[in-house]
Each structure stands twice: as C-alpha cells, then as structure tokens.
C-alpha positions as CSV (number, residue, x, y, z in Angstrom):
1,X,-66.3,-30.6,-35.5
2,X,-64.0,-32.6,-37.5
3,X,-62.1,-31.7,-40.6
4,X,-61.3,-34.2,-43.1
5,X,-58.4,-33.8,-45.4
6,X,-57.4,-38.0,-46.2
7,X,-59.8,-38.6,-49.0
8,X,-62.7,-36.2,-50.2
9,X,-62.4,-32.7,-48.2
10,X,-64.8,-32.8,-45.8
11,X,-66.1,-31.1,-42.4
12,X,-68.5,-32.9,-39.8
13,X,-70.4,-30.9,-37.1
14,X,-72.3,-31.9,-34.4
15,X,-75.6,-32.6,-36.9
16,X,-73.6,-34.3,-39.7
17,X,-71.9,-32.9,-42.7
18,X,-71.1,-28.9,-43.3
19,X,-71.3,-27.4,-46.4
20,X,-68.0,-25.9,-47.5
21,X,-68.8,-25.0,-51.2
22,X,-67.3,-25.5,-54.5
23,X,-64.0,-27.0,-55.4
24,X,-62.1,-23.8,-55.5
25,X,-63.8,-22.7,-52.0
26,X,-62.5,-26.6,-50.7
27,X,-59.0,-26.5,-52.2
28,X,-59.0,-22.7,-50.0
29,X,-60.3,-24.9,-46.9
30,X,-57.6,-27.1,-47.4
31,X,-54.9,-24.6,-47.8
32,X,-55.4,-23.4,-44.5
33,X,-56.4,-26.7,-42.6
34,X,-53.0,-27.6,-43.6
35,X,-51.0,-25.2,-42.2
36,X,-53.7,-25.1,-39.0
37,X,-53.0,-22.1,-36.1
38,X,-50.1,-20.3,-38.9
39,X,-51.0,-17.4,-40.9
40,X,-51.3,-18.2,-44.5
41,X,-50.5,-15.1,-46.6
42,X,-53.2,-13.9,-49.2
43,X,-50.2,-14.2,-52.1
44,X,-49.8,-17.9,-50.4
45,X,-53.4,-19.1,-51.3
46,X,-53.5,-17.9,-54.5
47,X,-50.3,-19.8,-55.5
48,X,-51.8,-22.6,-53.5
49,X,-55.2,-22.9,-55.0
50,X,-54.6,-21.4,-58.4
51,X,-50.8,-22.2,-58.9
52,X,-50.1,-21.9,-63.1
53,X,-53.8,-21.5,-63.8
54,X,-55.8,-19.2,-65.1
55,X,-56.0,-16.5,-62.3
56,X,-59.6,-14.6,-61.9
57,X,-59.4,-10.7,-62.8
58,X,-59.2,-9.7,-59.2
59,X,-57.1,-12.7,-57.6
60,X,-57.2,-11.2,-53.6
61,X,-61.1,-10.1,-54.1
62,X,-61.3,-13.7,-55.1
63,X,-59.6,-15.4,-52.0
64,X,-61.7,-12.7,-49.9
65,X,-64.7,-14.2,-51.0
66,X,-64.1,-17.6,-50.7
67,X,-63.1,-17.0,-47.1
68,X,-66.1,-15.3,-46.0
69,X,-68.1,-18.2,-47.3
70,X,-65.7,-20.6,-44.8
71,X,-66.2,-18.4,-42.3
72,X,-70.1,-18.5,-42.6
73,X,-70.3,-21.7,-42.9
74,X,-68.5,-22.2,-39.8
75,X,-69.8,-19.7,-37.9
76,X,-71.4,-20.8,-34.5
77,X,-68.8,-23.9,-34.0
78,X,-67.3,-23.4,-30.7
79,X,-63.3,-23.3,-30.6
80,X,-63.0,-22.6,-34.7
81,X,-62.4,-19.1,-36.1
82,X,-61.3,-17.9,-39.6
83,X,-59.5,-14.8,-38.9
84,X,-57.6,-11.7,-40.5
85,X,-53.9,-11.1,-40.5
86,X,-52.3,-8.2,-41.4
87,X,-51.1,-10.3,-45.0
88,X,-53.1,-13.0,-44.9
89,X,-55.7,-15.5,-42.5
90,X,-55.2,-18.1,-40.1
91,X,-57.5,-20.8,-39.4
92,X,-57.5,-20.8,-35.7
93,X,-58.8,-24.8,-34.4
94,X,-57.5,-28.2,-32.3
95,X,-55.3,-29.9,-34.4
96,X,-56.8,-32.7,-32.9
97,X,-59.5,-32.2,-35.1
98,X,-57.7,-32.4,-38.4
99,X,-56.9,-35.9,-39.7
100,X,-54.0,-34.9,-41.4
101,X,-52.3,-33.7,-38.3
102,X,-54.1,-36.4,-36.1
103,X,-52.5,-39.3,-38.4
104,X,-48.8,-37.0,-38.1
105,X,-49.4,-37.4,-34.3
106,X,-50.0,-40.8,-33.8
107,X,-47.5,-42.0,-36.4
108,X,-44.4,-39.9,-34.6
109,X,-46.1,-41.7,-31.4
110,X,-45.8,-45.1,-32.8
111,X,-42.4,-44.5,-34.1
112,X,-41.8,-43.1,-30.3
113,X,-43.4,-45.6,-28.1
114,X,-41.1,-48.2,-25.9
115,X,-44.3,-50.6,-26.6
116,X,-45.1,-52.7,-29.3
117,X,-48.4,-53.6,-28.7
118,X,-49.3,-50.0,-28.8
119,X,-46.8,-49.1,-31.6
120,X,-48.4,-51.3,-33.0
121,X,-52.2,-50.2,-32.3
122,X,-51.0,-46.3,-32.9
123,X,-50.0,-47.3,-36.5
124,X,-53.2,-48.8,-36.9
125,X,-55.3,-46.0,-35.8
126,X,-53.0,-43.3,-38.1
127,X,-53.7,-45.5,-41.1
128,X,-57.3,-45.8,-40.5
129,X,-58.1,-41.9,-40.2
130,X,-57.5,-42.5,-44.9
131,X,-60.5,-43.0,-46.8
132,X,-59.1,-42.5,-50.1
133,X,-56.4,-40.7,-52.1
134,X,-55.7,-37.0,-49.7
135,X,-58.0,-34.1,-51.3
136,X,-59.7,-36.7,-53.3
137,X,-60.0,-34.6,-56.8
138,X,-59.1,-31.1,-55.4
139,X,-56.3,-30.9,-58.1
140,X,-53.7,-27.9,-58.2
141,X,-49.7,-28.3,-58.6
142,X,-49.2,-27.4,-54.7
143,X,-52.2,-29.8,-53.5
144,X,-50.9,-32.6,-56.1
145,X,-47.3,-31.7,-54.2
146,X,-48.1,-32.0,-50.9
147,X,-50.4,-35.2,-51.7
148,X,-47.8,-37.1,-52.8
149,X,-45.9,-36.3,-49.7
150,X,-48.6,-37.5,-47.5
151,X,-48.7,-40.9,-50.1
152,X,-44.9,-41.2,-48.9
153,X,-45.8,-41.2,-45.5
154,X,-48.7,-43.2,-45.0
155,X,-46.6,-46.1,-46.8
156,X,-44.2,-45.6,-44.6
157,X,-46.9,-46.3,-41.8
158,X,-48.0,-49.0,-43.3
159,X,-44.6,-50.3,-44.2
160,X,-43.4,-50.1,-40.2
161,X,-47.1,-51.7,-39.0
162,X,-46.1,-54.5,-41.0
163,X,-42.4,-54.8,-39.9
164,X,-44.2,-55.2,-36.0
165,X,-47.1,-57.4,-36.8
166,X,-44.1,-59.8,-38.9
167,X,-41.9,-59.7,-35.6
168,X,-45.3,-60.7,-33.8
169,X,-45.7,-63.7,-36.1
170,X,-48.7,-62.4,-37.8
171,X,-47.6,-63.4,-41.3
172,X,-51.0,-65.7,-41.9
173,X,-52.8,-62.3,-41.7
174,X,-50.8,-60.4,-43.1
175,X,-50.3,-62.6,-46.7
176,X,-53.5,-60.8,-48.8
177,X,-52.5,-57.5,-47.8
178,X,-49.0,-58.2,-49.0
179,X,-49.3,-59.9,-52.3
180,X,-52.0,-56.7,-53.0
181,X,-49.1,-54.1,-52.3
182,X,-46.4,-56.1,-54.1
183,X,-48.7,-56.1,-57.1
184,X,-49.5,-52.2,-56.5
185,X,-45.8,-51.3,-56.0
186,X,-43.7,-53.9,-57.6
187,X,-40.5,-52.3,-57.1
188,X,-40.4,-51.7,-53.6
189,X,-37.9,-53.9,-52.3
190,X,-38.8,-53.3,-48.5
191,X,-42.3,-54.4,-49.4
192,X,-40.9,-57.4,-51.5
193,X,-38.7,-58.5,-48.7
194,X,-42.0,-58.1,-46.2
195,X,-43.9,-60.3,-48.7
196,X,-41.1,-62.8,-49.2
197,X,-40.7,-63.0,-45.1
198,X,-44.4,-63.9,-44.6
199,X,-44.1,-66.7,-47.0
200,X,-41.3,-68.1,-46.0
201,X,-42.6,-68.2,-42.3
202,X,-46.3,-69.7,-43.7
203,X,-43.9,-72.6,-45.1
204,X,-44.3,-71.1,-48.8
205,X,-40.3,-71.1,-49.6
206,X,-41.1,-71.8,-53.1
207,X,-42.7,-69.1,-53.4
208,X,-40.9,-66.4,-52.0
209,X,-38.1,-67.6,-53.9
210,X,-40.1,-67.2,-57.2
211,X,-41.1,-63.5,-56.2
212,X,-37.5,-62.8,-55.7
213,X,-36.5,-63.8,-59.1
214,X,-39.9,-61.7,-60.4
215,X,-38.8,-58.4,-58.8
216,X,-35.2,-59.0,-59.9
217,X,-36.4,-59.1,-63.5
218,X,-38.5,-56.1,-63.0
219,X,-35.2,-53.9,-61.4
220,X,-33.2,-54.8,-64.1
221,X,-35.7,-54.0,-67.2
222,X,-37.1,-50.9,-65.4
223,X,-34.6,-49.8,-64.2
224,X,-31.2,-51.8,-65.2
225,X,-30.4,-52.5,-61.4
226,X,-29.9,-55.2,-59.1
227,X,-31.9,-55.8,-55.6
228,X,-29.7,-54.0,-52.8
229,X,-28.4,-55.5,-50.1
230,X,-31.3,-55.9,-47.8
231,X,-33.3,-58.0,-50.0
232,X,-30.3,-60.0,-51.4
233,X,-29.2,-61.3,-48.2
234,X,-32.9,-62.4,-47.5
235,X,-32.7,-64.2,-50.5
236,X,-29.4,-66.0,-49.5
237,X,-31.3,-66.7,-46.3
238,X,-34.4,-68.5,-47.5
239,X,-32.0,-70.7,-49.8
240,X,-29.7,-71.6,-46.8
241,X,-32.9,-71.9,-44.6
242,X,-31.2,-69.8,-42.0
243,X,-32.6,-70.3,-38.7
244,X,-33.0,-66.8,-38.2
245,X,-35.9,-66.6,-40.6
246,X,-38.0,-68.3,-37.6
247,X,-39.7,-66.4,-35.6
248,X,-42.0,-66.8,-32.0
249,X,-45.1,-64.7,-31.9
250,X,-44.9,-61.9,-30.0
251,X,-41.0,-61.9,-29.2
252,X,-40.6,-58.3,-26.9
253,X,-37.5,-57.6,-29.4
254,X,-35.0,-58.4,-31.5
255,X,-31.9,-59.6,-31.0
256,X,-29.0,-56.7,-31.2
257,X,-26.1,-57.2,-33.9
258,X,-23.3,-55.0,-33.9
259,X,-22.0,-54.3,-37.1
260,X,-18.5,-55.5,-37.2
261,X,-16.8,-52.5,-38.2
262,X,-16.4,-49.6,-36.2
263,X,-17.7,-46.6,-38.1
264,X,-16.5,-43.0,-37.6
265,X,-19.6,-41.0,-38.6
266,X,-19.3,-37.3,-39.9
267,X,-22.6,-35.4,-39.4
268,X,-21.8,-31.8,-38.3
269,X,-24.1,-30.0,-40.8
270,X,-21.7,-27.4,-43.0
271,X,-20.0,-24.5,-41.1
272,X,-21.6,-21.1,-40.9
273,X,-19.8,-19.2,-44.0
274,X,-19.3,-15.4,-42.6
275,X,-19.2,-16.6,-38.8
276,X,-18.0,-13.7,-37.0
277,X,-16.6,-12.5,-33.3
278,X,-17.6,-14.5,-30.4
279,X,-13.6,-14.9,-29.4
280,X,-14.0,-15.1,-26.0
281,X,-17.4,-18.0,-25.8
282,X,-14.9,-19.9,-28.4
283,X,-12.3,-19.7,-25.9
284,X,-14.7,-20.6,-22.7
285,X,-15.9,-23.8,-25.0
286,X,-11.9,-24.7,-25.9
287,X,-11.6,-24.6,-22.6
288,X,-14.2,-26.8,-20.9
289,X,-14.5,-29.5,-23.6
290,X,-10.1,-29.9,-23.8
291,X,-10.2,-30.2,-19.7
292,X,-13.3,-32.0,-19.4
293,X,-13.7,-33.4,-15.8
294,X,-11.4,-35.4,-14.0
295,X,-13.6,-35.4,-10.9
296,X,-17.1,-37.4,-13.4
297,X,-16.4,-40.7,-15.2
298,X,-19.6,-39.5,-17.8
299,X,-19.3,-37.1,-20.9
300,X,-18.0,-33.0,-20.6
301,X,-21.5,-31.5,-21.4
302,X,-21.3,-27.6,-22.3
303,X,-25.0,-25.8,-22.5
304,X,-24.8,-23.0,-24.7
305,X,-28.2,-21.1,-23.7
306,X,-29.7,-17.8,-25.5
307,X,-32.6,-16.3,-27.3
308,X,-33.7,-17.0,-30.5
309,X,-32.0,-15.7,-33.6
310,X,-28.7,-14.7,-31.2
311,X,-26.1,-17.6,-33.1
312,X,-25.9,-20.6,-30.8
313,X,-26.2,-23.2,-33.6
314,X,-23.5,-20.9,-35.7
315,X,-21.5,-20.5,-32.3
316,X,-21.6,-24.7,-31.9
317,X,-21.1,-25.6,-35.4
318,X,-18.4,-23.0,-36.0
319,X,-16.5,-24.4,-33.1
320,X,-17.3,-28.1,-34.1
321,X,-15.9,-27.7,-37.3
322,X,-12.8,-25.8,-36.3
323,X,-11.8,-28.6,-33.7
324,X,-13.1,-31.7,-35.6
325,X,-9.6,-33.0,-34.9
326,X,-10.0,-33.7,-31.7
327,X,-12.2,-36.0,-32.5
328,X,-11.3,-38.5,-34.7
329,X,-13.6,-41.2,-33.6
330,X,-16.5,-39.3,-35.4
331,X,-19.1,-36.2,-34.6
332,X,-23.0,-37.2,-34.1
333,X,-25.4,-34.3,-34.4
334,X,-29.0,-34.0,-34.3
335,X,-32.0,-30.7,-34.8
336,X,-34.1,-31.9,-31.6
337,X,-36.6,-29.5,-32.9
338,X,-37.4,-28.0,-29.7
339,X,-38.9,-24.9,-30.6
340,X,-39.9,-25.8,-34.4
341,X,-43.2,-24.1,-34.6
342,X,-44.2,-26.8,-37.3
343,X,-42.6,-30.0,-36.6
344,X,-43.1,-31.5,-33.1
345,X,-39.7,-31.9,-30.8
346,X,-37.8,-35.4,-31.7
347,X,-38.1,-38.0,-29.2
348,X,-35.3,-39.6,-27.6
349,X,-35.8,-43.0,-29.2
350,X,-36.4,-41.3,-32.7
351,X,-32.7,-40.0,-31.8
352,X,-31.4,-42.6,-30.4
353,X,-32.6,-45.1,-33.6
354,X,-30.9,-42.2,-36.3
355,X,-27.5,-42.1,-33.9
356,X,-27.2,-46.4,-33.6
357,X,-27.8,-46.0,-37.7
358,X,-25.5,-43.7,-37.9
359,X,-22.6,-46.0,-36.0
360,X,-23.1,-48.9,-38.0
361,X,-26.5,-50.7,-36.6
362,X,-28.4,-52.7,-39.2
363,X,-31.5,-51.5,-39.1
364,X,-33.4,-54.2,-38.2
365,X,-31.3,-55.0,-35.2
366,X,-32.3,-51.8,-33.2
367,X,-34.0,-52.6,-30.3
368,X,-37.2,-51.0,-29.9
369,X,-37.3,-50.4,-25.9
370,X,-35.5,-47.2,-26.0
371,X,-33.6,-48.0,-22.6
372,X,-32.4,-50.6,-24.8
373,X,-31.0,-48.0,-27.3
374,X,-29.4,-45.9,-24.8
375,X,-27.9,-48.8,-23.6
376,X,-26.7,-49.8,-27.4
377,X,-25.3,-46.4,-28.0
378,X,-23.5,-46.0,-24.9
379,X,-21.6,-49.2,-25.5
380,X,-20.6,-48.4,-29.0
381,X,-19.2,-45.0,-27.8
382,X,-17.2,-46.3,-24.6
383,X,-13.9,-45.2,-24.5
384,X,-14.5,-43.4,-28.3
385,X,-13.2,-39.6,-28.7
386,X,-16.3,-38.3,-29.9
387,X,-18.5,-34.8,-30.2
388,X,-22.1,-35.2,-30.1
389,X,-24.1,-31.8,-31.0
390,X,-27.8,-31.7,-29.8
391,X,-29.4,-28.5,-31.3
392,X,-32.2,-26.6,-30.1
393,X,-33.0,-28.6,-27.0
394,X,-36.5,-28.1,-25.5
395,X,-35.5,-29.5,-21.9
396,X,-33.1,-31.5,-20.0
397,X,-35.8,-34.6,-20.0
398,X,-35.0,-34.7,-24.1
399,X,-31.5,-34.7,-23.5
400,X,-30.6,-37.0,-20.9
401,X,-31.3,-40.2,-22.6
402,X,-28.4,-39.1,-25.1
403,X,-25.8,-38.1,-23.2
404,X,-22.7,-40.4,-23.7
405,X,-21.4,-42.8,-21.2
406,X,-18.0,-42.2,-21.2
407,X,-16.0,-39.6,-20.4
408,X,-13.8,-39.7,-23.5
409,X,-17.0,-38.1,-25.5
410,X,-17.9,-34.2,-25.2
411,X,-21.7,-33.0,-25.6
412,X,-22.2,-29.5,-27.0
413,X,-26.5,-28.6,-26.7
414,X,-27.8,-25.6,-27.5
415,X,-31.4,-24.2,-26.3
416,X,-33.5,-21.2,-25.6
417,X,-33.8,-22.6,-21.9
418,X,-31.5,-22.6,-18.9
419,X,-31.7,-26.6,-18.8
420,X,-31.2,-26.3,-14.6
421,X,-31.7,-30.0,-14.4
422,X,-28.8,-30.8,-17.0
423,X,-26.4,-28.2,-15.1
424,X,-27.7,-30.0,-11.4
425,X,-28.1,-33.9,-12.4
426,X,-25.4,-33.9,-15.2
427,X,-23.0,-31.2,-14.4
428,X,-23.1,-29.4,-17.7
429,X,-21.4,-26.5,-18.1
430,X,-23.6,-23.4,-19.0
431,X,-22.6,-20.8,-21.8
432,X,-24.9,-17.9,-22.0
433,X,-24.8,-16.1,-25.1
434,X,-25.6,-12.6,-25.3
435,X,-26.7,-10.0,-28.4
436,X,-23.4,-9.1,-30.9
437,X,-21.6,-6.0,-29.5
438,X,-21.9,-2.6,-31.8
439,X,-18.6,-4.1,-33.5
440,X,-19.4,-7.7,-34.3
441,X,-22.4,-6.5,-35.4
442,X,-21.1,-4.0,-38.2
443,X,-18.1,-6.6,-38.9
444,X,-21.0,-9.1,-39.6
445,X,-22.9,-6.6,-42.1
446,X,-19.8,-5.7,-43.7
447,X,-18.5,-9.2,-44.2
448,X,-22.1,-9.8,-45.8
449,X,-22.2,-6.1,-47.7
450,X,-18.5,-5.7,-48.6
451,X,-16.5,-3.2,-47.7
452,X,-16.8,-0.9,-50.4
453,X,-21.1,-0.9,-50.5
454,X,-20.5,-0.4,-46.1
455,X,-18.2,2.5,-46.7
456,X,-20.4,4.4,-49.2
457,X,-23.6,4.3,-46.6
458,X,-22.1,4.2,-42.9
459,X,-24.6,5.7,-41.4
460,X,-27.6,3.6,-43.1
461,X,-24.8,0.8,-41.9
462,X,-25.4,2.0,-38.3
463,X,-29.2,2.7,-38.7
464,X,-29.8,-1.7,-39.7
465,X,-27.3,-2.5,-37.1
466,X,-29.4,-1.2,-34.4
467,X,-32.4,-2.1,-36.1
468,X,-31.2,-5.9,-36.1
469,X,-30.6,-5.1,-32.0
470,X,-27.6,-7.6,-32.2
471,X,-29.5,-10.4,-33.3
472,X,-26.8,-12.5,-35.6
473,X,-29.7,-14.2,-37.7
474,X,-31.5,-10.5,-38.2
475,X,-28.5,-9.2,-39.1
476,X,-28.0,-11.9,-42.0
477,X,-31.6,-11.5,-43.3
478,X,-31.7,-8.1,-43.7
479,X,-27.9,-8.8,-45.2
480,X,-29.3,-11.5,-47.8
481,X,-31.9,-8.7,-48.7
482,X,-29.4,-6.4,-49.4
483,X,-26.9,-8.8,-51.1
484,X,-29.6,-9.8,-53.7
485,X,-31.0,-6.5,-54.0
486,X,-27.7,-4.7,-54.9
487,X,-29.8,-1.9,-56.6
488,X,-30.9,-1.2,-53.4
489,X,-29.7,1.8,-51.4
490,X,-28.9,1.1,-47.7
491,X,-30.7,4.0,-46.8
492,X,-34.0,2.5,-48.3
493,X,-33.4,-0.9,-46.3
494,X,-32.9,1.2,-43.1
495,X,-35.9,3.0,-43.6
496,X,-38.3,0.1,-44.1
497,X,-36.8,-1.5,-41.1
498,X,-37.4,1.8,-38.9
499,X,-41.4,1.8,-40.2
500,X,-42.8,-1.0,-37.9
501,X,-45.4,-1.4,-40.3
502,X,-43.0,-3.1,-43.0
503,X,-40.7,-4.5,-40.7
504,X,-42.0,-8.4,-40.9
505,X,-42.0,-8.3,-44.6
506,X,-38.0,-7.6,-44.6
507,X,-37.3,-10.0,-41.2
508,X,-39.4,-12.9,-42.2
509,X,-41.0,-15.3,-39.6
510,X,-37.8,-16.8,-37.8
511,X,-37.0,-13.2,-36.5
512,X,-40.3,-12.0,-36.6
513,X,-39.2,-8.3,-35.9
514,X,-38.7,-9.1,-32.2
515,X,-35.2,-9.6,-30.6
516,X,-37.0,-12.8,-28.5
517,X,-39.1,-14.3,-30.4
518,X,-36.8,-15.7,-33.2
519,X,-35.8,-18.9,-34.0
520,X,-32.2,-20.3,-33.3
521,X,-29.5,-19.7,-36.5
C-alpha cells in the first residue's frame, strides 16, 4: 500500500488504485496521513478540513463519517489501521509508505551523508517521489498552509541537488533545467547565481553577465533592492575571470576558507523567566566547568541526565546565561532533537555545518565529509573560551563528533539517557537531576500564580503541586492555565487534575499526565 500526498491524493494497493471518496473525505485522508502514528483530535480535523468554511450542522458526526468510509476502504490491508482515541483518531501505518515523509527522510539523508555521489542520488530520489503541486486541488487554508511549506522544501532539495551536480561539473546538463527555474522564480538569487555558474563554466560569460544585470533590474523595480553579497561577488568574479570559477568534475570537496575574522557567536536561546531552586546542581555545574580538568587536554563535559519534563534545558540555559562571562569567546548551542516525537534526531554533520556557519564559514566552503567538519570546528575553537550546549541528546554516538578539541571550551548536554559511553570514553561529568522538592515546587507555582492568588487557595496550591509530582514543566502548564484563566478558582484546576479522565486536556502532550513520559523543558 502506498499513500500519495505530492500531487493528487492518492492510495495504491496491491491490485492498483483504492477508492478514498470525495474531496472532503481526501482532504480527511490527508489530515491524518500527515501527522502519520499521532493522534489527530476530532476539533483538529475539522479546523483542518473545514477551516473558515461553511461547517455542516453536525461538524464531529461529519468527521465520523468520513472516517468510517477511510476505514472501509482500507480495511483488509495488512499493517494500516484507522483507529479511535479518546479525542480524536490516529492513522496507524509505515511511514515508509507515505511520500511525504519518505521524501522528508531521504532529503535529511542527503543533507546527512559524508558521500556525494549518494547525496547526490538521495536528492534525486526525494525529488522524484512529486508528481505535481502537494494535495493537487484539495484546497482549505491549513492544506494551502502546509503546501506551501512542502513547496519551500522541495526547492530547497532541488536547490542543494544542483549545488553537487555544479561541484561535479555537470553544468551542460544542468543549463535547461536552470534557465526554466530562473524564468519560474526570477528573484531567487541562489538560483540566479546556479544559472550564472553553469554558464560561465559552458564558456557562456556573456551571458551570465547579461542575466546578472536582468535580475538586478528586477530586485530593484520589485522590490527597490540590490543583489546580496553572494551573487555580487559572483558577478565580480566572472568579470575578473577568477580562476576559481573552474571547476574538475567530480572534485571529492571543496576547498575550506576561513573567514578572516574571528566571530564570537551568541546562540544560548533566551533564559527561563521564573527559573526557580536547583541551588545546589547550580553549584555542582560552577564547580566542574570553573575547575575543568587538569589531568585531559580535551573539553570539561558536564551530562545533566533526567526525565522528561524535570528542567534540564531550564537547569542548562539558566546557568549558561548567568555565567555567559566566562566565556567571552562566544556560546554555540544546538536542540539535537533526540527525543522529538515529530522531527527526526539532527545528525552530527547537520550540526556540525550550522556550528562552522555559525563561526564565520562561508557557506560554500564547508566541507562535506563530516570528519572534515569536525576537523574544521575543532581548529576554529583551539585555545577559544567557549560554552557549547547540546540539548536533548539521544546518545553519546550523537555527541561525540561535537565535542571541542581543546580544553579551554566547556560542553554542557542534556538527555533523558545516562550517556555511559560519554562518561567512559570522554570523561563527562554526570548531573542527575531529580523531581522539585515540596518547596521548589510551591515557590515555582507561586512565582507563576502570585502571591496573593497562592495565599487565598493554599490547599488547592498543595492539591496541583502534588498533582504536577515535581515535574518543573507540569508545574508551568497547569500554571499558564491558571495565569490565563484568572477567573478560575484553584480549587477547580485541582480538581480536574485529580479526575484522570480530564487530566491530558489540562497537561497537554509534552507531559502527557505521566511524570516519565514528558518531554524535556
């Protein structure tokens, strides 16, 4: 069975095409295709499929209907169910199945890959899984939303393919395809500088000098700008018939240029607001990252490890930001997206490409062997006094590749795993957080609360608190529910947090009403 979603909404069984019904029952389809394996709520699809429209009289009876038609028409195919959720359905199948998340797969391959041969042939696989615009004319505001997204990203593809086949010295090939796009998109300047490249290279300087001047007109009378950097120094190049224009097909890399100036970056995302208690894991962290280790000539590397939802990112960032002086030669942080049940977990050469960016690298100077850009990094971080926080870690195998060099950096990584082989190969320091105390857990509701609304109700105050079971990120939901609720007695919120069956609908997904299945803060 395959379910196709990049062009007219389709499903193919074993014997051919499946019927799947009318627009409306397609556009439902869709809906839950795209969120594949994750409960869609009933309120969800209607918002989906219907969005400002017209609803029918009896909106849920509606989506109720449609479903059961999906589910007949599905019914016998092995591995695919339509099921019921307490709000809502999930569409349970192999992702594998879905073009949309088959294309998302092989294109964060491509962009992962050490090869580019098969960068090259992953690309070209992603891109041919589209046969047309995505939902073809399924047409509501979210579809049209999430369409355009997907348009983004398959130029994007496209866009990178051709940066690898140019490198390979396929610009003969590539020419059509090119002067198509430019004429398609005649303001992209990336494109425009592809196009210009490939003529240059097919001995077509004229040419590419004459698009230049076309797409400089069209920037300034659409939108009263000049072409950026990029495309202007590519334009001084083809008049000074730099000799790095040239290229030899199928050159393993590119040449690495270090960008003269030595760039502190600043990308510790914006301190936790109402951070609260954790005195003495401040302390232990002060403590390991100011002595680091005389007895290693690589980075201090502190592991703070704990459950989801119990404040490690809060506990790193918080600490980050109130030592930032320490380290004056910049901070680099990355989400490694470990445990993001939507997004697969970031490569280390995804990472390592955003971290050489964000020290100074031109772009297209990165190396693409991502030994290369471990190499690259560690170089422009020797001997630098720098913090590098890598959040929600999956393992020690995503980590390694970006630990620092020198032993003038310090590593903070959070996870929801012990990491062993960090602490044994690296000798990271491990922080293991526990659940808030009774008293940082009722300082962190009143901080939210103030103290005047706290006072009035403490014992609905105590009732939430143990409720939340110490979880920092509970405790701040329920919070924000109560903050933007201020109508609201504390009494009530307790209440619906004690009834099991209205729990989820006050501690949304990322808690999930469990104390260990949240996600990190």
């Amino acid at each position: 069975m395959e379910f196709r979603l990049l062009g007219p909404v389709e499903v193919y069984g074993p014997m051919g095409p499946v019927e799947v019904g009318s627009a409306r029952q397609r556009s439902v389809l869709a809906v839950l295709l795209l969120d594949a394996n994750r409960g869609v709520s009933t309120d969800q699809i209607v918002g989906r499929v219907w969005g400002d429209r017209r609803l029918p009289d009896r909106p849920r009876n509606a989506v109720q209907t449609y479903v059961s038609l999906l589910r007949r028409a599905l019914a016998g195919v092995e591995r695919v169910a339509l099921a019921r959720q307490p709000n809502g359905y999930v569409l349970r199948v192999d992702e594998r199945r879905v073009d949309v998340h088959t294309f998302r797969a092989l294109v964060a391959q491509a962009r992962d890959t050490d090869d580019s041969d098969r960068a090259v042939l992953l690309f070209t696989r992603a891109l041919a899984l589209w046969r047309g615009e995505a939902f073809d004319v399924l047409d509501t505001p979210w579809l049209s939303t999430v369409r355009a997204v997907l348009d983004r990203e398959r130029l994007a593809a496209e866009r990178e393919l051709v940066d690898l086949q140019l490198r390979k010295g396929r610009h003969g090939a590539l020419l059509a395809q090119l002067s198509e796009r430019a004429d398609e998109y005649p303001l992209d300047e990336r494109l425009a500088g592809q196009l210009m490249l490939a003529l240059v290279r097919s001995g077509r300087q004229a040419e590419a000098l004459r698009h230049y001047q076309r797409v400089r007109r069209l920037l300034a009378d659409e939108l009263g700008t000049d072409p950026g950097p990029a495309l202007r120094r590519l334009h001084h190049q083809i008049l000074t018939d730099d000799p790095a224009l040239a290229v030899v097909a199928d050159v393993p890399d590119r040449p690495v240029r270090v960008a003269p100036a030595r760039v502190a970056p600043r990308q510790l995302p914006p301190a936790p607001r109402l951070f609260t208690g954790r005195a003495r894991e401040l302390a232990f962290i002060s403590d390991v990252v100011e002595a680091g280790d005389e007895e290693q000539d690589t980075a201090t590397v502190l592991a703070i490890i704990g459950t989801g939802g119990i404040g490690k990112t809060w506990l790193a960032l918080h600490w980050a930001h109130r030592n930032r002086d320490l380290f004056p030669d910049g901070q680099l942080y990355v989400n490694l997206r470990g445990f993001d049940p939507s997004e697969r977990p970031l490569g280390p050469s995804t990472v390592l490409r955003g971290f050489l960016f964000a020290l100074g690298i031109d772009p297209a100077a990165v190396p693409l062997d991502t030994d290369a850009r471990a190499g690259l990094y560690r170089s422009l971080v020797a001997d630098r006094r720098m913090l590098v926080v890598l959040d929600n870690a999956r393992d020690a195998a995503q980590v390694a590749p970006l630990l620092p060099g020198s032993r003038s950096c310090r590593v903070l990584v959070t996870s929801r795993r012990n990491l062993t082989g960090l602490i044994t190969a690296y000798g990271a320091r491990p922080l293991v957080l526990d659940m808030f105390s009774d008293d940082e857990s009722l300082e962190l509701l009143t901080r939210h609360l103030g103290g005047a609304r706290a006072a009035a109700e403490p014992h609905a105050l105590a009732d939430i608190r143990l409720q939340c079971a110490g979880l920092p990120l509970a405790i701040s939901v329920v919070a924000a529910r109560a903050v933007t609720h201020p109508d609201f007695r504390l009494s009530v919120i307790a209440d619906e947090l004690r009834d099991a069956s209205t729990r989820l609908t006050h501690l949304p997904d990322q808690v999930g009403g469990t104390r260990h299945t949240a996600t990190s803060p």
